[in-house]
DRENDO-1510 file (C-alpha; in Angstrom, 1 decimal, always signed):
<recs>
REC; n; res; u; v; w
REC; 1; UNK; +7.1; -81.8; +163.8 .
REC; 2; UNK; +5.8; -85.6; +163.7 .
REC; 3; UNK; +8.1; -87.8; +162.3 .
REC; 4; UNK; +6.0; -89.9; +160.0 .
REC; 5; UNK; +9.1; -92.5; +159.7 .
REC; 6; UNK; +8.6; -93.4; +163.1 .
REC; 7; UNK; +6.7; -96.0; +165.0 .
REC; 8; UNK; +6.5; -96.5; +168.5 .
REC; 9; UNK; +4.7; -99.6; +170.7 .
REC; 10; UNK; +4.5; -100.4; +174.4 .
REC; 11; UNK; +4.7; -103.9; +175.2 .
REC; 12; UNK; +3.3; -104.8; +178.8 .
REC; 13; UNK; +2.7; -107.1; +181.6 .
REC; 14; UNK; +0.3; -106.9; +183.5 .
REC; 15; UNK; -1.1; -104.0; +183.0 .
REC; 16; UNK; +2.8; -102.6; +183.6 .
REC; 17; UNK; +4.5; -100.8; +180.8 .
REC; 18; UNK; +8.1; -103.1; +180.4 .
REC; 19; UNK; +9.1; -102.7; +177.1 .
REC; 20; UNK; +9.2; -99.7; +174.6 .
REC; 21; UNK; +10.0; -100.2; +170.5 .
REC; 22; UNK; +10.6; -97.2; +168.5 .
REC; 23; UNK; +11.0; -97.8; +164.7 .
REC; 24; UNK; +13.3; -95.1; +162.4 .
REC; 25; UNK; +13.8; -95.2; +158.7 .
REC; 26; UNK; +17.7; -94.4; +157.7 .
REC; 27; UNK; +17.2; -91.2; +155.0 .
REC; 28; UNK; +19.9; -89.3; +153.4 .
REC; 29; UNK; +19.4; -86.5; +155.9 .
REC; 30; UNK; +20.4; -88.9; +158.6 .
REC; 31; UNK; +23.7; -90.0; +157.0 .
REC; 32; UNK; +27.6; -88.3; +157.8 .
REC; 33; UNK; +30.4; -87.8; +155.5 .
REC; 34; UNK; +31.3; -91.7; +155.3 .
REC; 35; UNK; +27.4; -92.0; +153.6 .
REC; 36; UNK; +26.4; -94.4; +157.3 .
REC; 37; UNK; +24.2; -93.0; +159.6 .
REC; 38; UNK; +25.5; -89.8; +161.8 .
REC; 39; UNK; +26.2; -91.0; +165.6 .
REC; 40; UNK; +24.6; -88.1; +166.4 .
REC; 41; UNK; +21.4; -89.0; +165.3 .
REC; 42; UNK; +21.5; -92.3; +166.3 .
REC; 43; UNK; +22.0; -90.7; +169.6 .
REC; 44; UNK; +19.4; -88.5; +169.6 .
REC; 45; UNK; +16.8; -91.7; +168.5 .
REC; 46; UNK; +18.2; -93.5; +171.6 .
REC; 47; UNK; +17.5; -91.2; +174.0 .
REC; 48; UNK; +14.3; -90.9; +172.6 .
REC; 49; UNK; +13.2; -94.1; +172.9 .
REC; 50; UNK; +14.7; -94.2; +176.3 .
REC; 51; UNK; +13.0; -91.3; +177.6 .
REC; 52; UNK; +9.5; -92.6; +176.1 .
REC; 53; UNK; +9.9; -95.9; +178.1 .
REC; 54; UNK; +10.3; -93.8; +181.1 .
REC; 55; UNK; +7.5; -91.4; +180.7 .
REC; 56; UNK; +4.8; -94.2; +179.7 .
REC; 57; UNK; +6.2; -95.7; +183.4 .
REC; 58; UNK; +6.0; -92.8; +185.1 .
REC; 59; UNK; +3.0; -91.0; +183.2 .
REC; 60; UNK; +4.7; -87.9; +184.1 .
REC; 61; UNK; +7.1; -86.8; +181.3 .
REC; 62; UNK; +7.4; -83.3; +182.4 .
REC; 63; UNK; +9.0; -84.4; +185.7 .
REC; 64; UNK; +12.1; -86.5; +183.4 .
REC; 65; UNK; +15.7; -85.5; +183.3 .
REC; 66; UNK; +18.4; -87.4; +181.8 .
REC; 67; UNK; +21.3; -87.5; +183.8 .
REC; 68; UNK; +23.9; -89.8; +182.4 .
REC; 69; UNK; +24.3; -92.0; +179.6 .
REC; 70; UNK; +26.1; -94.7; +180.5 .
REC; 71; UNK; +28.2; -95.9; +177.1 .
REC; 72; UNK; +26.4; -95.7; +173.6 .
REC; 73; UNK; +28.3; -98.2; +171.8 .
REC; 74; UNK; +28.0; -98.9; +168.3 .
REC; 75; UNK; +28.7; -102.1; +166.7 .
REC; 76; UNK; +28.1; -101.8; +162.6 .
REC; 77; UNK; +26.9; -99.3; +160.7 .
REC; 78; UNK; +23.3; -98.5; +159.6 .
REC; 79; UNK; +22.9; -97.0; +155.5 .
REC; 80; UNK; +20.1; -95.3; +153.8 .
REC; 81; UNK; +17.2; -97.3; +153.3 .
REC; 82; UNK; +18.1; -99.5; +156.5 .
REC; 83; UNK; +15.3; -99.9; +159.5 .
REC; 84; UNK; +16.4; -99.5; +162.7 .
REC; 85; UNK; +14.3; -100.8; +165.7 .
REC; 86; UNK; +15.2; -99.3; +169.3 .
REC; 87; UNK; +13.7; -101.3; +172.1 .
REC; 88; UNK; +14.2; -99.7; +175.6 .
REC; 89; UNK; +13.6; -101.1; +179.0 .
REC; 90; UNK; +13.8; -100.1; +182.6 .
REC; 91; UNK; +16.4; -101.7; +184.3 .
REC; 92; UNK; +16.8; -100.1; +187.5 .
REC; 93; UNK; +14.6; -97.8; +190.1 .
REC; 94; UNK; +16.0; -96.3; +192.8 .
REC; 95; UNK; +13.8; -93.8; +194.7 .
REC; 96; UNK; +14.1; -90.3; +192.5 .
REC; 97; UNK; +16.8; -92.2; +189.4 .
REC; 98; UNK; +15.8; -95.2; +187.4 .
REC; 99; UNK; +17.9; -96.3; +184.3 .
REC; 100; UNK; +16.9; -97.8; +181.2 .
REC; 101; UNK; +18.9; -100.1; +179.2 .
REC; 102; UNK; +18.4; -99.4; +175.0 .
REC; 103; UNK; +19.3; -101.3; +172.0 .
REC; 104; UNK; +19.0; -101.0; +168.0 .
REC; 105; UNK; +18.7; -103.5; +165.5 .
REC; 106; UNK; +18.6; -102.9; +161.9 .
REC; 107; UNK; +16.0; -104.4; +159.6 .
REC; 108; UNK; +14.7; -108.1; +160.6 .
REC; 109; UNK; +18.0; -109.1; +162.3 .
REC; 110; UNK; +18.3; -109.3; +166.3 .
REC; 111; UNK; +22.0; -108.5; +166.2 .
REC; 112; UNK; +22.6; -105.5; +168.3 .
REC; 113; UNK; +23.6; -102.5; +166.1 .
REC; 114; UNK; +24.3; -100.2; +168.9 .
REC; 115; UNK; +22.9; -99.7; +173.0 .
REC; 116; UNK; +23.8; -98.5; +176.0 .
REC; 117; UNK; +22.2; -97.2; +179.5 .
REC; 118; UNK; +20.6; -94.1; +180.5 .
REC; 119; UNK; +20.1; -92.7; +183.6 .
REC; 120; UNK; +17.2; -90.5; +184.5 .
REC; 121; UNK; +15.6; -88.5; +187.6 .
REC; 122; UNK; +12.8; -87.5; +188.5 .
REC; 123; UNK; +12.0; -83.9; +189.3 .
REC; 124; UNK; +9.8; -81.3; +190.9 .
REC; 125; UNK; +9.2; -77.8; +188.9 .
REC; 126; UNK; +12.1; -76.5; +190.2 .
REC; 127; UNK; +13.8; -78.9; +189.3 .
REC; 128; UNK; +14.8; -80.9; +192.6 .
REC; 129; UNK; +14.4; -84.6; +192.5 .
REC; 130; UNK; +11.4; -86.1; +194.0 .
REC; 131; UNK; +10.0; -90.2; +194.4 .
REC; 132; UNK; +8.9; -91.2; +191.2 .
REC; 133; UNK; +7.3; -94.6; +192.7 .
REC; 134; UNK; +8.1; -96.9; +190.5 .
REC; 135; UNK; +8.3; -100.5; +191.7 .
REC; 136; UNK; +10.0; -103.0; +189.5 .
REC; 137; UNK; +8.8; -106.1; +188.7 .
REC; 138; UNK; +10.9; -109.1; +188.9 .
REC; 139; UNK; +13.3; -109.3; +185.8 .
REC; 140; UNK; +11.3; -111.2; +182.4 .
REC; 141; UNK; +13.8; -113.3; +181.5 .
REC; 142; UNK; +17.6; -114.5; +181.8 .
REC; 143; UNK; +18.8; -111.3; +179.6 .
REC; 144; UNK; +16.4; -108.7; +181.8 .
REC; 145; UNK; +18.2; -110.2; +184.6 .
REC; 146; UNK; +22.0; -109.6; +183.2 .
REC; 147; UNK; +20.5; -106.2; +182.4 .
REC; 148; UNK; +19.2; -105.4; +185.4 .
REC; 149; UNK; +22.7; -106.6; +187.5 .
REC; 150; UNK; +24.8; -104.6; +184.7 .
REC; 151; UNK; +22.4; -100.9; +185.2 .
REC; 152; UNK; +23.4; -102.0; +189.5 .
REC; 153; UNK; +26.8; -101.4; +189.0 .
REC; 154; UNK; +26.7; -98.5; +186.6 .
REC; 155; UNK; +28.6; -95.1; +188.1 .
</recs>
């Protein structure tokens, strides 16, 4: 079913997909006992984005598999009616893994609501991990940089 509270653009360099942004409208539905938005589903939107950044890279979505995430940490709450904006980017490539770094904002504020790392491999039909190819660029800015030396240490 298409979520028609959702909006999703791909920001690139290049020619080079580096940057996904998913948008997701806070509804009742999405809300826990405490009447703030269920971790579960923020979860759920986070991998999301995640994995979108790595199959517009990859152009192979079938061949994804989410392996780890690496810390989803929330830092306020989001309520009904709130916008949240996850932007994903990959941070890492290693020659079957790569990891991508997420983040949400709520609304038109850049503080960080919640984000974390994922990491993901990439796999034959059987299942066993094959080369993805994917050749990162050099890092966009100062924070791509931190990003990218945080995702290096990751276990």
């Amino acid at each position: 079913m298409e979520d028609k509270q959702s909006l999703t653009k791909y920001h690139s360099k290049g020619g080079n997909i580096v940057k996904v942004t998913t948008s997701r409208l806070v509804k009742s539905e999405d809300l826990n006992h405490h009447g703030t938005l269920f971790a579960g589903r923020a979860a759920e939107w986070f991998v999301e984005t995640c994995f979108i950044c790595g199959a517009k890279i990859t152009g192979k979505p079938e061949n994804i598999v989410c392996v780890k995430i690496h810390g989803f940490t929330f830092n306020e709450p989001a309520t009904k009616g709130d916008i949240l904006n996850f932007e994903a980017r990959l941070v890492r490539a290693g020659r079957t893994s790569f990891t991508v770094y997420g983040k949400a904002t709520k609304n038109n504020s850049n503080r960080i609501l919640s984000d974390g790392f994922i990491t993901f491999v990439f796999v034959d039909e059987k299942g066993k991990p094959i080369p993805h190819n994917i050749n990162l660029d050099e890092p966009l800015d100062e924070e791509d940089r931190q990003l990218r030396e945080k995702a290096a240490n990751l276990r």
